[in-house]
PDB file as gemmi writes it, atoms N, CA and C in Angstrom:
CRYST1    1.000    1.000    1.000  90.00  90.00  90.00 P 1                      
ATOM      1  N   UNK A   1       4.818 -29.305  -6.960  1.00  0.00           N  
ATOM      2  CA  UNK A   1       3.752 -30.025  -6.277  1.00  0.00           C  
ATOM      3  C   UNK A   1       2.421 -29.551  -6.833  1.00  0.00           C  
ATOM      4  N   UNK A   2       1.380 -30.490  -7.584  1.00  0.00           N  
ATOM      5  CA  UNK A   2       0.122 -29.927  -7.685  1.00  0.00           C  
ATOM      6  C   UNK A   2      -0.570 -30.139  -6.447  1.00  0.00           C  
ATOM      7  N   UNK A   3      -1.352 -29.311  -6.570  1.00  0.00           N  
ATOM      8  CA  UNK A   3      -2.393 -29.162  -5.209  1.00  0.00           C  
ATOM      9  C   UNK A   3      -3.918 -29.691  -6.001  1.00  0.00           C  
ATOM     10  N   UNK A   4      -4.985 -30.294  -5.308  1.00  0.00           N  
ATOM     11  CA  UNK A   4      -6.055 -30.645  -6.005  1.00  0.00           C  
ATOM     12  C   UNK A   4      -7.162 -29.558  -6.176  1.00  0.00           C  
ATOM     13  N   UNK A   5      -6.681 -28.821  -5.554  1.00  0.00           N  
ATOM     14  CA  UNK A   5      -7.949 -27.136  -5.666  1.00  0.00           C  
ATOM     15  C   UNK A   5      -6.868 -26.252  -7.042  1.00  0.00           C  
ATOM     16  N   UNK A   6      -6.065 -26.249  -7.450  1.00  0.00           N  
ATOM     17  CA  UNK A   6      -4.757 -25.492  -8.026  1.00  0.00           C  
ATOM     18  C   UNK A   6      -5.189 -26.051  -9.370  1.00  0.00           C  
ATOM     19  N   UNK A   7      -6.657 -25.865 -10.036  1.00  0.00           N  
ATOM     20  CA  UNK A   7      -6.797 -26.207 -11.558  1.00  0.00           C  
ATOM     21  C   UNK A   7      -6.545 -24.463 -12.151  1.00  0.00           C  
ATOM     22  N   UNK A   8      -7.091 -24.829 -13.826  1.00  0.00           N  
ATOM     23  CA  UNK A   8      -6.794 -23.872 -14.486  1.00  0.00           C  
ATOM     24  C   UNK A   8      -7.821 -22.765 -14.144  1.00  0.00           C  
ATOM     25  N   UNK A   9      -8.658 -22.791 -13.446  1.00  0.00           N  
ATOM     26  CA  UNK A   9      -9.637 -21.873 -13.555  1.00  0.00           C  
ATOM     27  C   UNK A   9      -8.847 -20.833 -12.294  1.00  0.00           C  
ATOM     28  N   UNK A  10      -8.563 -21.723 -11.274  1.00  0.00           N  
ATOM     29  CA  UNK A  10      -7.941 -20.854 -10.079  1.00  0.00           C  
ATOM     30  C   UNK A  10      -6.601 -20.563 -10.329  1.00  0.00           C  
ATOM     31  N   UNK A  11      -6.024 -20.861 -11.422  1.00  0.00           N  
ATOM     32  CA  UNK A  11      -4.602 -20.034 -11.901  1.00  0.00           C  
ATOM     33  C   UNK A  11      -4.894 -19.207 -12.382  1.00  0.00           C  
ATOM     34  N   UNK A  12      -5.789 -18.616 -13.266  1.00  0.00           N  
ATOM     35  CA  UNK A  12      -6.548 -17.544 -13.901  1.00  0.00           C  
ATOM     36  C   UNK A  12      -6.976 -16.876 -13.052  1.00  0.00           C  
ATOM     37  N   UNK A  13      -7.595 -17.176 -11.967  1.00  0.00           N  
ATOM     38  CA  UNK A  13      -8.207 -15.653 -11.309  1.00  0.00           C  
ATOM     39  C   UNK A  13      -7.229 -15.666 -10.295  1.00  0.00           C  
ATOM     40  N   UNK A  14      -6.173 -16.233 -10.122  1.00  0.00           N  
ATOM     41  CA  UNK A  14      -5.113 -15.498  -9.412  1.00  0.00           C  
ATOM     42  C   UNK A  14      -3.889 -14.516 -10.872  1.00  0.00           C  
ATOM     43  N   UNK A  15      -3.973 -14.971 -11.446  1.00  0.00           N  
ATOM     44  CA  UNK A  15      -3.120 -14.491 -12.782  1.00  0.00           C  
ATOM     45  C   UNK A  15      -3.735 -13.162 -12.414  1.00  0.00           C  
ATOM     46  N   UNK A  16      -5.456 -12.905 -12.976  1.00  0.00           N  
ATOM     47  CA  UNK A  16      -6.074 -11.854 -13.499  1.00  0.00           C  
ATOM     48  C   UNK A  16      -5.854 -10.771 -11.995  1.00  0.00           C  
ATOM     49  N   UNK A  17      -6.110 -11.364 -11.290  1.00  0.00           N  
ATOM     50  CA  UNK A  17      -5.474 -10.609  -9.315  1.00  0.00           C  
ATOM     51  C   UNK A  17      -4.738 -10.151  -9.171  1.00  0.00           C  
ATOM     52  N   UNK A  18      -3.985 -10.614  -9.708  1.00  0.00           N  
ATOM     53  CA  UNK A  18      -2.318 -10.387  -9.580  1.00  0.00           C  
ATOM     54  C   UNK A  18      -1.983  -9.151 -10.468  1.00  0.00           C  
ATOM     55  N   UNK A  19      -2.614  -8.638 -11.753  1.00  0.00           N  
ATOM     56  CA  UNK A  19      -2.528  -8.165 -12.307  1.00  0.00           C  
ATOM     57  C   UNK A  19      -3.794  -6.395 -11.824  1.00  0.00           C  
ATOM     58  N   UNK A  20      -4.653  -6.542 -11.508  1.00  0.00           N  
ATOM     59  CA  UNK A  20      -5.712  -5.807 -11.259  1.00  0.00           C  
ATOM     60  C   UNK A  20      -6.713  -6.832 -10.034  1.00  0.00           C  
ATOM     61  N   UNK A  21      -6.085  -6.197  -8.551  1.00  0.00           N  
ATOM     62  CA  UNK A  21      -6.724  -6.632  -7.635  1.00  0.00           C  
ATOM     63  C   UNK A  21      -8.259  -5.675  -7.210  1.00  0.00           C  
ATOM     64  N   UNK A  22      -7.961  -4.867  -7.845  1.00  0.00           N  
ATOM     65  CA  UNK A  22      -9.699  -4.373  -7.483  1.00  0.00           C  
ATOM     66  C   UNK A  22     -10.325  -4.534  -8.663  1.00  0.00           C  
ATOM     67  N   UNK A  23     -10.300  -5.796  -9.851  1.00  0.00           N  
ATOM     68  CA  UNK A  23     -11.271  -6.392 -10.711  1.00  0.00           C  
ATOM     69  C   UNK A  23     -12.124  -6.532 -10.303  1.00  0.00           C  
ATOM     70  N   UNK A  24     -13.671  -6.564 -10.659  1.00  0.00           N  
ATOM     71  CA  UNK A  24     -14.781  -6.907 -10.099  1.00  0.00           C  
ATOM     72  C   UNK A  24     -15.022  -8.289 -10.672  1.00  0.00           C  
ATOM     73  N   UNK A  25     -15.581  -9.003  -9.899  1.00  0.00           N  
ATOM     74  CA  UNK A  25     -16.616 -10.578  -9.751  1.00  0.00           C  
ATOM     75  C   UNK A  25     -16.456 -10.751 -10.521  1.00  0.00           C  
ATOM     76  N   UNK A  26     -17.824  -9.833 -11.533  1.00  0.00           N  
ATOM     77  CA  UNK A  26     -18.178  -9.758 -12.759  1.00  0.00           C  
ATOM     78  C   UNK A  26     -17.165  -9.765 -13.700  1.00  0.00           C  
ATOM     79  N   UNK A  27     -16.356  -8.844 -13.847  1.00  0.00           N  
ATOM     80  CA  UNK A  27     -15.325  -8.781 -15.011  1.00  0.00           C  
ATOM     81  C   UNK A  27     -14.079 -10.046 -14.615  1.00  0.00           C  
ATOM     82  N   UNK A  28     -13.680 -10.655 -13.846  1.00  0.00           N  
ATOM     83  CA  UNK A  28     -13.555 -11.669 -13.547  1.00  0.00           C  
ATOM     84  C   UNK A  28     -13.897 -12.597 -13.895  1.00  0.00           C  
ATOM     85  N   UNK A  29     -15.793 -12.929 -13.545  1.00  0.00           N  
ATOM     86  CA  UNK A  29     -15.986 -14.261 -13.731  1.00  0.00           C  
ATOM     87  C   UNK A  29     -15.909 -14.222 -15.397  1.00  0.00           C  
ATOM     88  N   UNK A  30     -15.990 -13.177 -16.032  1.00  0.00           N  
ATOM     89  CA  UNK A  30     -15.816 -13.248 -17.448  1.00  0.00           C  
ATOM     90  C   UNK A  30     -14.568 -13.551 -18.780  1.00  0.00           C  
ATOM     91  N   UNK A  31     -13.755 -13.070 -17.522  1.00  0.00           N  
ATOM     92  CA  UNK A  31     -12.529 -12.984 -18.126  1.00  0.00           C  
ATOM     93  C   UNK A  31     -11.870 -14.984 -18.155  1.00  0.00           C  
ATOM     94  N   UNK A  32     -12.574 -15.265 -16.909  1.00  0.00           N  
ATOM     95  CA  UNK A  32     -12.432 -16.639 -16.649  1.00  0.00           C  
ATOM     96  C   UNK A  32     -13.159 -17.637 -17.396  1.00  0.00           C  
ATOM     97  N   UNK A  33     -14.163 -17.297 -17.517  1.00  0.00           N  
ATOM     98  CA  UNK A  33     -15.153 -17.975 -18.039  1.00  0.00           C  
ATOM     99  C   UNK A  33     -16.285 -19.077 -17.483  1.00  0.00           C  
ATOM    100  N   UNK A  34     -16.145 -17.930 -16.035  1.00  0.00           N  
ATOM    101  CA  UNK A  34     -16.907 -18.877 -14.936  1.00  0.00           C  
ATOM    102  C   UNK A  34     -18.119 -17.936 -14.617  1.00  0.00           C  
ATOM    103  N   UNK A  35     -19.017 -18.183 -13.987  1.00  0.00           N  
ATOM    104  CA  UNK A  35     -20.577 -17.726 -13.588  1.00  0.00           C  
ATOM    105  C   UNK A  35     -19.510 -16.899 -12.378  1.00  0.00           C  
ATOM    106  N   UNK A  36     -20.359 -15.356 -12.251  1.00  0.00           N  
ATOM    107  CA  UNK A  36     -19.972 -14.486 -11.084  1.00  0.00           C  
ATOM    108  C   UNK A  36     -19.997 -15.310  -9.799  1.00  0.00           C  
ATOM    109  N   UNK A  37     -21.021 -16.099  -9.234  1.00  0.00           N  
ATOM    110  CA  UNK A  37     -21.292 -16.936  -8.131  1.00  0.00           C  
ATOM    111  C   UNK A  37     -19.875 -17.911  -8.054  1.00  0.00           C  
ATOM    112  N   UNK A  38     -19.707 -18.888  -8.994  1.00  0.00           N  
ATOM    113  CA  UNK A  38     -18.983 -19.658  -9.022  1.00  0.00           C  
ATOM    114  C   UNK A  38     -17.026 -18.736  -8.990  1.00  0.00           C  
ATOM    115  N   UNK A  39     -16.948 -18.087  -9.374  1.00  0.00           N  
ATOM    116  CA  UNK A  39     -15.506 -17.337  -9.636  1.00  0.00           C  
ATOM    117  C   UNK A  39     -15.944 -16.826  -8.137  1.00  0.00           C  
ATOM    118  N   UNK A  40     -16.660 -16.398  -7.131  1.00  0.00           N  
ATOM    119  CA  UNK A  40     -16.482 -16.080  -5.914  1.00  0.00           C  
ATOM    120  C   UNK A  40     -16.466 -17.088  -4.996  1.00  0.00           C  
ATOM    121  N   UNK A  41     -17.006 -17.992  -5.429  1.00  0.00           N  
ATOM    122  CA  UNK A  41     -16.808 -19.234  -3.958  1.00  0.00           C  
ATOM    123  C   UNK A  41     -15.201 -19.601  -4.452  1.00  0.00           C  
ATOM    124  N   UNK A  42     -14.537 -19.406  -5.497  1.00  0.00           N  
ATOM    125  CA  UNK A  42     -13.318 -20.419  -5.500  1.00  0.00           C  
ATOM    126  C   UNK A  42     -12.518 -19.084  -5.061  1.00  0.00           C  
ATOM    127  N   UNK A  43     -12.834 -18.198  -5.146  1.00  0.00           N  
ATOM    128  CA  UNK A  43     -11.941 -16.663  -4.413  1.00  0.00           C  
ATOM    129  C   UNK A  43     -12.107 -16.932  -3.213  1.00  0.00           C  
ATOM    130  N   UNK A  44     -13.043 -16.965  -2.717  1.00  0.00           N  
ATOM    131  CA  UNK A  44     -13.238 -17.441  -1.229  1.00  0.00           C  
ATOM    132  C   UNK A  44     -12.504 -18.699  -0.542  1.00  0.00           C  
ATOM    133  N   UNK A  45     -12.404 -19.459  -1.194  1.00  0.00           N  
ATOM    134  CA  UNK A  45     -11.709 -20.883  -0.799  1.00  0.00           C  
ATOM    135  C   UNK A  45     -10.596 -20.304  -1.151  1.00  0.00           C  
ATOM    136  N   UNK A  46      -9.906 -19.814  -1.982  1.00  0.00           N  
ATOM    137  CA  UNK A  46      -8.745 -19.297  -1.724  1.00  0.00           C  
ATOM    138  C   UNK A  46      -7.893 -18.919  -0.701  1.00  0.00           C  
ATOM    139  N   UNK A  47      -8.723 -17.876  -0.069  1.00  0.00           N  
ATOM    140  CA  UNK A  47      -8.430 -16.991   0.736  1.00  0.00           C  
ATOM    141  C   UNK A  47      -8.422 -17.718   2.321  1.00  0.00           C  
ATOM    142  N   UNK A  48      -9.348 -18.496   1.763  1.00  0.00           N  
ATOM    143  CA  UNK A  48      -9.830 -19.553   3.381  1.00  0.00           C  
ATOM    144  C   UNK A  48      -8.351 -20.615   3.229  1.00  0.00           C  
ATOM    145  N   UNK A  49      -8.159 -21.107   2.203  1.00  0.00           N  
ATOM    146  CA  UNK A  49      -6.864 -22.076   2.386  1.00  0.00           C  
ATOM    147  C   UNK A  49      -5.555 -21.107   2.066  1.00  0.00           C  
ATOM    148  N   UNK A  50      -5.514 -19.567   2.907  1.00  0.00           N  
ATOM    149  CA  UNK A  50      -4.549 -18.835   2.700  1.00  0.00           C  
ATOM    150  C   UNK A  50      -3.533 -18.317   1.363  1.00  0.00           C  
ATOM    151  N   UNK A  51      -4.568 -18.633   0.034  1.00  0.00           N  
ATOM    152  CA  UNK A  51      -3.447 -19.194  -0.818  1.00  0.00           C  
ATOM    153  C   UNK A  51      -3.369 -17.229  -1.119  1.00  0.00           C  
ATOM    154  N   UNK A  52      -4.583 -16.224  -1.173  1.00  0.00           N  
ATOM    155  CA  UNK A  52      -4.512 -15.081  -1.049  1.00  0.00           C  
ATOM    156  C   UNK A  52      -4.811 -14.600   0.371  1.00  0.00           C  
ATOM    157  N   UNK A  53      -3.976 -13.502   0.540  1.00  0.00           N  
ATOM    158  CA  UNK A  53      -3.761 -13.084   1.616  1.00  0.00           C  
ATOM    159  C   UNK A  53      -4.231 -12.026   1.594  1.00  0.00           C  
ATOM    160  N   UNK A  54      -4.580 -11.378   0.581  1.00  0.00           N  
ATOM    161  CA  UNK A  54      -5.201  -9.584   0.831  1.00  0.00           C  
ATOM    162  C   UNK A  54      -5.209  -8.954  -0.661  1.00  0.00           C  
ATOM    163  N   UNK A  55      -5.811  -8.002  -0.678  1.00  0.00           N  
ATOM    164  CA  UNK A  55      -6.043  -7.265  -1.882  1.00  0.00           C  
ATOM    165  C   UNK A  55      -5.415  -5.725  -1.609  1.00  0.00           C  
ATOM    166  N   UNK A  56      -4.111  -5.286  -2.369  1.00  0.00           N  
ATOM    167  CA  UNK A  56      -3.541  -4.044  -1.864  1.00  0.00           C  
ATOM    168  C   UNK A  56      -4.170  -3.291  -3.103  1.00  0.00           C  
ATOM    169  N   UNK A  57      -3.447  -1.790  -3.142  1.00  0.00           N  
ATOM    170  CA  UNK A  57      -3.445  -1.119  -4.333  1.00  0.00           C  
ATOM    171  C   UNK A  57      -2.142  -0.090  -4.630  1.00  0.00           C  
ATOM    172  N   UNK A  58      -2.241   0.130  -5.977  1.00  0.00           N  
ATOM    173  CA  UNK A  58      -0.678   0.503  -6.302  1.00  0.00           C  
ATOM    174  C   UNK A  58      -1.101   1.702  -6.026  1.00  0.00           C  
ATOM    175  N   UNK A  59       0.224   2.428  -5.311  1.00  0.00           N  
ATOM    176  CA  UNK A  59      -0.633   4.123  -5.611  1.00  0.00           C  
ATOM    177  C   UNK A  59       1.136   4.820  -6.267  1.00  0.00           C  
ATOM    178  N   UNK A  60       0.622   5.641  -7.071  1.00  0.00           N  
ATOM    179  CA  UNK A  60       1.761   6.580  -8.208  1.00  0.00           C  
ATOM    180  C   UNK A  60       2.699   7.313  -6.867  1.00  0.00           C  
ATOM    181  N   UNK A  61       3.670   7.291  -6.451  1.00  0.00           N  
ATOM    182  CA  UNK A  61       3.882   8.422  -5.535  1.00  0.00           C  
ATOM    183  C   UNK A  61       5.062   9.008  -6.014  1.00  0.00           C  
ATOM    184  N   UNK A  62       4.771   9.442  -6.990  1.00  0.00           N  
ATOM    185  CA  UNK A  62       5.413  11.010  -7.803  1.00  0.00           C  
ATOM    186  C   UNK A  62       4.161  11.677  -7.569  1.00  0.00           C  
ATOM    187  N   UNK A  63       3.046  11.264  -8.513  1.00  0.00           N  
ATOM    188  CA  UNK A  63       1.855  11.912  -8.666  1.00  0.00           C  
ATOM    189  C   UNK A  63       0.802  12.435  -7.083  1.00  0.00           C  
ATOM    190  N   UNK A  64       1.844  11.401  -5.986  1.00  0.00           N  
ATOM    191  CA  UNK A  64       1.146  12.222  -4.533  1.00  0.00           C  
ATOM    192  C   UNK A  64       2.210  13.147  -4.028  1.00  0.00           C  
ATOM    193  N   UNK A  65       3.460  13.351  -4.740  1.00  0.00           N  
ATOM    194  CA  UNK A  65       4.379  13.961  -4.232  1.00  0.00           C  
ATOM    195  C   UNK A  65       5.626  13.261  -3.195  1.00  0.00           C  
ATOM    196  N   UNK A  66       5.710  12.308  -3.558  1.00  0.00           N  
ATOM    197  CA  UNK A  66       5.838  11.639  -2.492  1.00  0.00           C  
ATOM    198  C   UNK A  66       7.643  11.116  -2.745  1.00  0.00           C  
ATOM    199  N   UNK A  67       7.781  10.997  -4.115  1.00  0.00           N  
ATOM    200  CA  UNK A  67       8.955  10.696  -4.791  1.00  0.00           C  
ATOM    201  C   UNK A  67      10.373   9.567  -4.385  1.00  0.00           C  
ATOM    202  N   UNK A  68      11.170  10.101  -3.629  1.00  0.00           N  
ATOM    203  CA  UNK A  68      11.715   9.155  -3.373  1.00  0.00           C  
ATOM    204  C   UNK A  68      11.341   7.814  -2.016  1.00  0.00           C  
ATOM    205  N   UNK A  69      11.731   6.786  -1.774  1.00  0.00           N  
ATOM    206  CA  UNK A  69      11.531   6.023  -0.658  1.00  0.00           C  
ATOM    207  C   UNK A  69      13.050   5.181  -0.500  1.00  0.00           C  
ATOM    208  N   UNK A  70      13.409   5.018   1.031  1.00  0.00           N  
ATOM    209  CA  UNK A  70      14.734   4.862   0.948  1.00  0.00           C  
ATOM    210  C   UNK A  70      14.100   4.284   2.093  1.00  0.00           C  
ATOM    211  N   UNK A  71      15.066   2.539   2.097  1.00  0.00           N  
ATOM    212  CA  UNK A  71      15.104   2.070   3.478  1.00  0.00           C  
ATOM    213  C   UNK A  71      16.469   2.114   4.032  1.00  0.00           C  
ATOM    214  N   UNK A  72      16.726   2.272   5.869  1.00  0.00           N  
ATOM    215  CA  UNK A  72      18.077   2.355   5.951  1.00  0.00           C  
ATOM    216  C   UNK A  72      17.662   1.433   6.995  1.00  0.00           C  
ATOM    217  N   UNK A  73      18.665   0.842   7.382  1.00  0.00           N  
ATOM    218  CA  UNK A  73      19.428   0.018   8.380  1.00  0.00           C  
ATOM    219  C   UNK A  73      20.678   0.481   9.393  1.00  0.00           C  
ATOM    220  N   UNK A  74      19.945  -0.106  10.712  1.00  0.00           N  
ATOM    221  CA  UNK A  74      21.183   1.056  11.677  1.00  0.00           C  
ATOM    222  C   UNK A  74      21.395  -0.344  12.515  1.00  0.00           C  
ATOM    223  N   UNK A  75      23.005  -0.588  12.757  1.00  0.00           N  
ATOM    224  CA  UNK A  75      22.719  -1.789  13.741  1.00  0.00           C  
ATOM    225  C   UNK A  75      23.450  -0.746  14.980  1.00  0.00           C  
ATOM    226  N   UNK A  76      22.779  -1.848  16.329  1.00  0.00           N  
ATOM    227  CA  UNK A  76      22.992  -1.204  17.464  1.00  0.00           C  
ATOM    228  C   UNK A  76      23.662  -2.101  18.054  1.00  0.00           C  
ATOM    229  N   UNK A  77      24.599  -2.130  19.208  1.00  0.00           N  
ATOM    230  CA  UNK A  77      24.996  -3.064  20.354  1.00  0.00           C  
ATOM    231  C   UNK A  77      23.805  -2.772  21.461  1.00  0.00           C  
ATOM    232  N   UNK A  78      23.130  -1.697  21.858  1.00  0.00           N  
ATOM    233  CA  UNK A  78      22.023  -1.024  22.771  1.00  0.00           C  
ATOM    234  C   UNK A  78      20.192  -1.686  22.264  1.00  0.00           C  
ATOM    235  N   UNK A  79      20.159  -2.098  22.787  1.00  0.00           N  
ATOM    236  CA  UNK A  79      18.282  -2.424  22.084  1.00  0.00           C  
ATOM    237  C   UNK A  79      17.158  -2.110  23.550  1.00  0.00           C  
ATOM    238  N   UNK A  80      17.662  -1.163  24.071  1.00  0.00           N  
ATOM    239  CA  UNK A  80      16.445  -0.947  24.803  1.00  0.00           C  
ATOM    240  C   UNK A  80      15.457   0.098  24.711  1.00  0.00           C  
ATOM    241  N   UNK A  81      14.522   0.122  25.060  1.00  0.00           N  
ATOM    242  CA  UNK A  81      13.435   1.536  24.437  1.00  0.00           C  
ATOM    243  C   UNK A  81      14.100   2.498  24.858  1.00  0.00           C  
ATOM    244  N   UNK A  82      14.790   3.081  25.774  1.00  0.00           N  
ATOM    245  CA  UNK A  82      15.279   4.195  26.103  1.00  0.00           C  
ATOM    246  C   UNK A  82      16.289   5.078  24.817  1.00  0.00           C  
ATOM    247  N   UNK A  83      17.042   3.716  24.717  1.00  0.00           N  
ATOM    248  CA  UNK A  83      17.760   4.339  22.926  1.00  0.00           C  
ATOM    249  C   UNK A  83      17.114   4.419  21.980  1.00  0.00           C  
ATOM    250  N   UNK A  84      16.150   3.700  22.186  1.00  0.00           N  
ATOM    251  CA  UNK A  84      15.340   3.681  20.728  1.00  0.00           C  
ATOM    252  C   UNK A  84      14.705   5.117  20.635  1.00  0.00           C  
ATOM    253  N   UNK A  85      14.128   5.820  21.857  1.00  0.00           N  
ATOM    254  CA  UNK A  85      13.027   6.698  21.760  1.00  0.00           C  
ATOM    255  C   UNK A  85      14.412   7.836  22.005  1.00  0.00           C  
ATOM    256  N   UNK A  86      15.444   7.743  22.286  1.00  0.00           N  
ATOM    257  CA  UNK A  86      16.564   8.599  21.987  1.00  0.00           C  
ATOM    258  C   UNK A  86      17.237   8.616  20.551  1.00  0.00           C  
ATOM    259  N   UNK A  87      16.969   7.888  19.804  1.00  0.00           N  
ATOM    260  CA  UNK A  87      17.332   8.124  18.456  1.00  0.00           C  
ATOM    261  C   UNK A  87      15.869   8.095  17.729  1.00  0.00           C  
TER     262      UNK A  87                                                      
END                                                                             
């Protein structure tokens, strides 16, 4: 499905986002080839028609010590807070 806001300029500064979300404006509107002003109102309309949702950041976690991350899954027949705050 094309969308009529979904040109090449706003595939690019979601590309370049996607890649380095704390890019600045500036190095942005450059990389795009749009005026700093202009590469922020279409970031903005973005964000306003939900198409970005937030700006995270990667963080190393060897380098915080942090190393492994493991999700587990426990199923219960019991779901009331009393078990919960007992396990």
């Amino acid at each position: 499905m094309s969308l009529p806001y979904f040109d090449e300029f706003n595939r690019k500064i979601l590309s370049f986002l996607q890649r380095n979300g704390s890019m600045s404006q500036r190095e942005l509107s450059q990389h795009i080839n749009l005026s700093p002003n202009a590469c922020w109102n279409r970031l903005q309309a973005l964000k306003k028609k939900g198409i970005v949702l937030g700006q995270t950041v990667r963080l190393d976690r060897e380098k915080l010590g942090l190393g492994l991350v493991v999700f587990v899954m426990v199923k219960t027949r019991n779901h009331s807070g009393a078990w919960l705050t007992k396990f």
